[in-house]
C-alpha positions, -999 to 999 in steps of 0.1 A, spaced: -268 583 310 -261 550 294 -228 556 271 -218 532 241 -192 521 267 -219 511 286 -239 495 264 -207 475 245 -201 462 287 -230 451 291 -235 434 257 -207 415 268 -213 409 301 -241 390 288 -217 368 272 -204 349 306 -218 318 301 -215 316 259 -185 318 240 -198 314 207 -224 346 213 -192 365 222 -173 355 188 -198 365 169 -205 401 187 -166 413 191 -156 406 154 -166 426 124 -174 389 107 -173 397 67 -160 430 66 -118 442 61 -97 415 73 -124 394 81 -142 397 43 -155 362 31 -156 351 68 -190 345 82 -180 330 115 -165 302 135 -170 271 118 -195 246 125 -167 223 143 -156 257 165 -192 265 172 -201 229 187 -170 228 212 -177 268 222 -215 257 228 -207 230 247 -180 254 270 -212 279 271 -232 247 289 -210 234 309 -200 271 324 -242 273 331 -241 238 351 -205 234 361 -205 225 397 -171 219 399 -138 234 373 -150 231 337 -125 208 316 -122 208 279 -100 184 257 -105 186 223 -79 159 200 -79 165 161 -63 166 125 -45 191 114 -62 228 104 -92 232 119 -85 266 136 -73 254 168 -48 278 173 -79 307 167 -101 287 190 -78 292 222 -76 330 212 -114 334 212 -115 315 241 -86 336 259 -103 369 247 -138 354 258 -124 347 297 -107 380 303 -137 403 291 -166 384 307 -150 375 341 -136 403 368 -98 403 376 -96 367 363 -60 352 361 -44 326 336 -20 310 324 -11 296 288 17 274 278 22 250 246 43 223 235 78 241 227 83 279 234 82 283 198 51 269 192 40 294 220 54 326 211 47 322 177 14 306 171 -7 305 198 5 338 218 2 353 185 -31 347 171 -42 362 202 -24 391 192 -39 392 158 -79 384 177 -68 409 200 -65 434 178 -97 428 153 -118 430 189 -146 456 194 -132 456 229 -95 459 226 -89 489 239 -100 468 276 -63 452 275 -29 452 262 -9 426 248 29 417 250 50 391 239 43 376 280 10 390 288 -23 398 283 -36 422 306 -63 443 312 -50 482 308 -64 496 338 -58 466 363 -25 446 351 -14 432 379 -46 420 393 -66 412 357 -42 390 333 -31 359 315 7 351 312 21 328 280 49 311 299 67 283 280 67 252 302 97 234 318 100 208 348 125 227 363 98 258 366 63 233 373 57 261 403 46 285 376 17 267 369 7 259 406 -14 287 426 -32 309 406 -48 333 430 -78 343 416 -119 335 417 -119 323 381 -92 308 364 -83 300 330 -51 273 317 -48 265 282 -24 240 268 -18 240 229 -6 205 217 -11 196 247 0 158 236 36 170 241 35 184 276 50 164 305 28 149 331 41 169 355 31 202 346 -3 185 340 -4 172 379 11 208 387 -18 224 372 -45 200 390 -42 229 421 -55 258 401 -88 235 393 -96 239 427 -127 267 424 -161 267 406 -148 296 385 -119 273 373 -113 264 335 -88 243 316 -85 236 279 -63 213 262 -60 215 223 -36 191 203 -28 165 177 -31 132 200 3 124 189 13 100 217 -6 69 230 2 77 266 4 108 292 -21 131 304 -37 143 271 -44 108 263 -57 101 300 -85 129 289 -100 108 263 -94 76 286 -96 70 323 -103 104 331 -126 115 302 -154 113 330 -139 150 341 -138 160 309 -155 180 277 -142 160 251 -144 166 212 -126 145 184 -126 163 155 -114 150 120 -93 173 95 -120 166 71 -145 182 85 -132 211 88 -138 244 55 -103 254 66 -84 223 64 -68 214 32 -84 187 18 -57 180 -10 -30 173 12 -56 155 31 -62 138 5 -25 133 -2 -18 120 30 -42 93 31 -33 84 -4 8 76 5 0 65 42 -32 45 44 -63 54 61 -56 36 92 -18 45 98 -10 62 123 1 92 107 -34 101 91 -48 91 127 -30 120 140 -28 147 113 -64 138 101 -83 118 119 -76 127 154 -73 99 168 -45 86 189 -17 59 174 -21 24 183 -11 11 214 24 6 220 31 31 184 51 58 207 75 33 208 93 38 178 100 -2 171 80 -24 184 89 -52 208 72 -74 178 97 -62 152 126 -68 179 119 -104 188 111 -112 150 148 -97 139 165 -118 167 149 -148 153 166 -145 120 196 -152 108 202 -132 77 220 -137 48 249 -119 53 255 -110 14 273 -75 13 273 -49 14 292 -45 40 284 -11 62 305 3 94 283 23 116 303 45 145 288 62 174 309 82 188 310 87 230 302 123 239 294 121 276 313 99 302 287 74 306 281 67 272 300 40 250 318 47 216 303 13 192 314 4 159 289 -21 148 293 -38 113 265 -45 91 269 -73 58 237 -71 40 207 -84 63 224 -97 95 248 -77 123 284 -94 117 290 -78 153 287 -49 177 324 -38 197 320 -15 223 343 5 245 350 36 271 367 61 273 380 58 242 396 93 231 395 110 199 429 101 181 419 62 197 391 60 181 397 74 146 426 43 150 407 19 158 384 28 131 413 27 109 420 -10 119 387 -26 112 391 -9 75 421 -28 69 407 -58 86 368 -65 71 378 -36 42 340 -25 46 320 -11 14 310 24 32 318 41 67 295 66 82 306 81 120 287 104 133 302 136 132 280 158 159 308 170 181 338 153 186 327 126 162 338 151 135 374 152 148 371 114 140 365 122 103 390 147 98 417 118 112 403 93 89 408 118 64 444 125 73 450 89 75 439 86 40 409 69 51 373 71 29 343 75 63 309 95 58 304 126 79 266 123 93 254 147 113 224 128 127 211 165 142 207 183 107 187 184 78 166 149 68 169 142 29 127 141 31 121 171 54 85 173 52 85 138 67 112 142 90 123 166 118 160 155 113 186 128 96 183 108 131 146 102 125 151 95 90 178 66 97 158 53 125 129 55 100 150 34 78 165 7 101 129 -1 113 118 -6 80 146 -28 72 137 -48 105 104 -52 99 112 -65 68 143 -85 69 166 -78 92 185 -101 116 206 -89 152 222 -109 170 198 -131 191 219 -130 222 226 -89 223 196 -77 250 216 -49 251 211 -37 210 176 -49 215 168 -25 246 187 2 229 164 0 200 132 -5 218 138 24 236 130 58 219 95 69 212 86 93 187 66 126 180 58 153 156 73 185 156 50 217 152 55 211 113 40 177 125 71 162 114 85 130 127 111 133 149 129 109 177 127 111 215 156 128 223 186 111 242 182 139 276 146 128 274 152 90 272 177 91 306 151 114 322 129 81 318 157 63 337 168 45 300 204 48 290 214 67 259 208 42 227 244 41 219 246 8 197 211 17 182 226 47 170 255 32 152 229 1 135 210 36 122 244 48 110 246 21 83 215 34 66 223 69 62 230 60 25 218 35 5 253 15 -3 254 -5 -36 277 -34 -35 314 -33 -44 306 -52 -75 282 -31 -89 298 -2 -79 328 -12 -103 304 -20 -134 290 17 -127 323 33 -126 335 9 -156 303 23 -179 296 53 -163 264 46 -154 249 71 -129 227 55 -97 193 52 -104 184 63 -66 205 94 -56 210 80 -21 233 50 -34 269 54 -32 
C-alpha cells in the first residue's frame, strides 16, 4: 500500500540530481508566509540548475563558487541547498561554517532554520543551534554549523561519509587554511562544496576560484542589480557617492573583486608619492600617541604641522606615569594645537595623568564607534580612512622613515557582515609575520578630529562663531 509518506519520498527522491525541482516541490510557494512569492529567482534558479548538471555528470567532487553584490538571497540559497543534500542523499554528512561565528549562528544557520521549518518534509530532521540532523539517524545522517578557527582546521578534515556537503558563507573571509583543510573531504564522487560571498579581497582561496583554479569550479558572478530582492535605491545610492568602478560598488554590487593590490589598504603608489614630498608644514600642529600594550610593541608620539611629519620618537618599555611625562614635555616644548592618545587600555591611564597634570589630550578609543558607522566598522578604520585620503592627496613623511612607510603599507582591509569597512586587525597582521603598525597608528591619531588652526580658533571663540563641520575643534 503506497502511503502519502511514500509517495512525498519518492517525489523527492526524484530530486537527487535537481535542486531547483526540489525548491519548488517542498515549499508552499504563494501561500502564508510565502504569499507574493512565486519561487527562487531567476539568478537562484540558474546557479541551482547548473548544481542539478553538474551532480548528473560529475565525475569527480562537484564545486560551486558563486561571488556577488549584496541581496540576492544568498543566505536562502545555502539553506535550499543544505535542505536539498540531506533529503535526497542517505546518511550524508556536512559541514557548514561562515566568515565570523556571528555571521554563522545568526544568518546562515538560521535561515535554514526558518527553510527548515516552511518544508513539506520537516518532520525528516531536527534542527539546533549546531546541527541539522535527520530525527531517526542523528549520529549517522547530519550537517554540523561549526564556526571556523585555525586552531580547530581538524574539524573540517575527514568527513566519513559517501556523500558530502561543505558550505562556506562569505567565504572571502575565511583563511586559506581551512580551505586546504577542507580539500580532504573532496575526495569522493558524492562530494560537494559551495562557496557563497562578497569577493571582498583580491587574494586567498575564494579569489583562487574565479582565477587559477576556476577550472575545478562552477562559477557564477552575479550583480546586485539583477537581482528582484536587492534594493535598488541604495543601489543606486551607492553608485551615485562611490563611482561605478570603485571598489566598493565592485563588491557590494557588482560582484566583482577589488583591484589588484586594493586589500592593501594604502598603496605602495600613495607611499612612495608621500615620501617624495616635502610639505608645507603650515599648522596646525597635531600630536598623535600610540600607546605600547604588549612587550614587543613601541609607544610613538609622532607630530604632525599641516601637510608634512615634523618627526616620529619612538621608545620601549616606557611605563604609564613615563609616558603621560613625556607627553607632558613635548606640550611645553612644540605647544601643539590638539593631542589625541589612544586611550584603549592603558593608553587611558595616560589621559587621566594629562588630565591631572592639567594637560588638554583627546581620549580616542580607536576600537569604538566610527562617526560614519554605516561606512565604517570602527574609529580605527575611519582615521586610517582619513590619513590615506590625506596622503593621496597631499601628504608628505619623512623620505628616510622605511619603518612609518612599512607600517602603513601593512594592513589590508575588509567588510564586516554589515559590509562595513573595517582594518585588518593587529593579531592578524603578526600572524602574517608583519609587526604591529605602531607609528602608523599614531600618524592616524592626528586625524581623529579635524583641528582648525590656533588662529582661527581664537576669531571663533572672539565672535562666537560655531564650526561649520562638527569634527573641527
Amino acid at each position: 500500500m503506497r502511503t502519502s509518506e511514500t509517495v512525498l519520498a519518492e517525489e523527492i527522491g526524484s530530486c537527487f540530481a535537481d535542486p531547483l525541482k526540489f525548491v519548488r516541490l517542498v515549499f508552499d510557494w504563494n501561500q502564508s508566509e510565502l504569499a507574493g512569492h512565486d519561487g527562487p529567482d531567476a539568478i537562484q534558479e540558474e546557479i541551482l540548475r547548473a548544481i542539478g548538471d553538474n551532480c548528473l555528470h560529475a565525475r569527480d567532487a562537484v564545486r560551486v563558487a558563486v561571488a556577488s553584490g549584496h541581496g540576492i538571497g544568498k543566505t536562502a540559497l545555502v539553506a535550499w541547498i543544505i535542505l536539498w543534500f540531506m533529503s535526497t542523499r542517505v546518511k550524508c554528512a556536512g559541514v557548514v561554517t561562515a566568515n565570523t561565528k556571528n555571521q554563522l549562528t545568526t544568518k546562515t544557520w538560521r535561515e535554514l532554520g526558518l527553510w527548515h521549518r516552511r518544508a513539506i518534509n520537516a518532520h525528516w530532521f531536527s534542527w539546533s543551534a549546531t546541527k541539522f540532523a535527520q530525527v531517526e539517524n542523528p549520529d549517522t545522517w547530519f550537517i554540523s554549523a561549526i564556526p571556523w578557527t585555525t586552531e580547530r582546521s581538524e574539524s573540517f578534515a575527514g568527513l566519513h561519509a559517501r556523500d558530502v556537503l561543505v558550505i562556506y558563507d562569505e567565504a572571502s573571509a575565511i583563511h586559506d587554511e581551512i580551505w586546504e583543510v577542507s580539500e580532504g573531504a573532496m575526495t569522493t564522487r558524492g562530494a560537494m562544496w559551495v562557496a557563497v560571498g562578497n569577493p571582498t579581497r583580491n587574494s586567498g582561496r575564494f579569489h583562487d576560484c574565479f582565477g587559477r583554479f576556476r577550472h575545478r569550479w562552477i562559477t557564477h558572478q552575479v550583480d546586485s542589480r539583477k537581482s528582484r530582492f536587492a534594493n535598488q535605491d541604495q543601489i543606486a545610492q551607492w553608485i551615485e557617492d562611490y563611482g561605478e568602478d570603485s571598489d566598493f560598488v565592485r563588491v557590494r554590487v557588482r560582484g566583482v573583486f577589488p583591484r589588484a593590490g586594493s586589500d592593501q589598504f594604502i598603496g605602495e603608489h600613495d607611499i612612495e608619492a608621500a615620501r617624495g614630498r616635502t610639505g608645507e608644514g603650515v599648522g596646525p600642529k597635531v600630536l598623535g600617541v600610540d600607546v605600547a600594550r604588549f612587550g614587543d610593541d613601541q609607544t610613538v608620539f609622532l607630530l604632525r604641522n599641516g601637510d608634512r611629519i615634523e618627526w616620529v620618537r619612538r621608545h620601549r618599555g616606557l611605563d604609564l606615569m613615563q609616558t603621560a611625562a613625556r607627553v607632558a614635555d613635548i606640550i611645553v616644548e612644540v605647544r601643539p594645537d590638539a593631542v589625541f592618545v589612544d586611550g584603549v587600555g592603558i593608553g587611558g591611564g595616560v589621559v587621566d595623568r594629562l588630565t591631572q597634570m592639567g594637560f588638554r589630550a583627546g581620549d580616542v578609543n580607536s576600537g569604538g564607534v566610527a562617526v560614519d558607522d554605516a561606512r565604517f566598522a570602527n574609529l580605527r578604520a575611519e582615521m586610517w580612512s582619513r590619513m590615506r585620503d590625506w596622503l593621496k592627496d597631499r601628504g608628505a613623511i619623512p623620505a628616510e622613515d622605511v619603518e612609518l612607510a612599512t607600517d602603513l603599507a601593512g594592513p589590508h582591509y575588509l567588510f564586516d557582515q554589515r559590509n562595513r569597512l573595517r582594518l585588518e586587525r593587529k593579531q592578524d597582521m603578526k600572524a602574517r609575520g608583519l609587526a604591529s603598525p605602531d607609528a602608523g597608528d599614531a600618524l592616524a591619531l592626528t586625524f581623529a578630529r579635524t583641528v582648525a588652526p590656533a588662529s582661527l580658533r581664537l576669531e571663533r571663540y572672539a565672535t562666537s562663531t560655531p564650526p561649520d563641520d562638527p569634527l573641527v575643534i
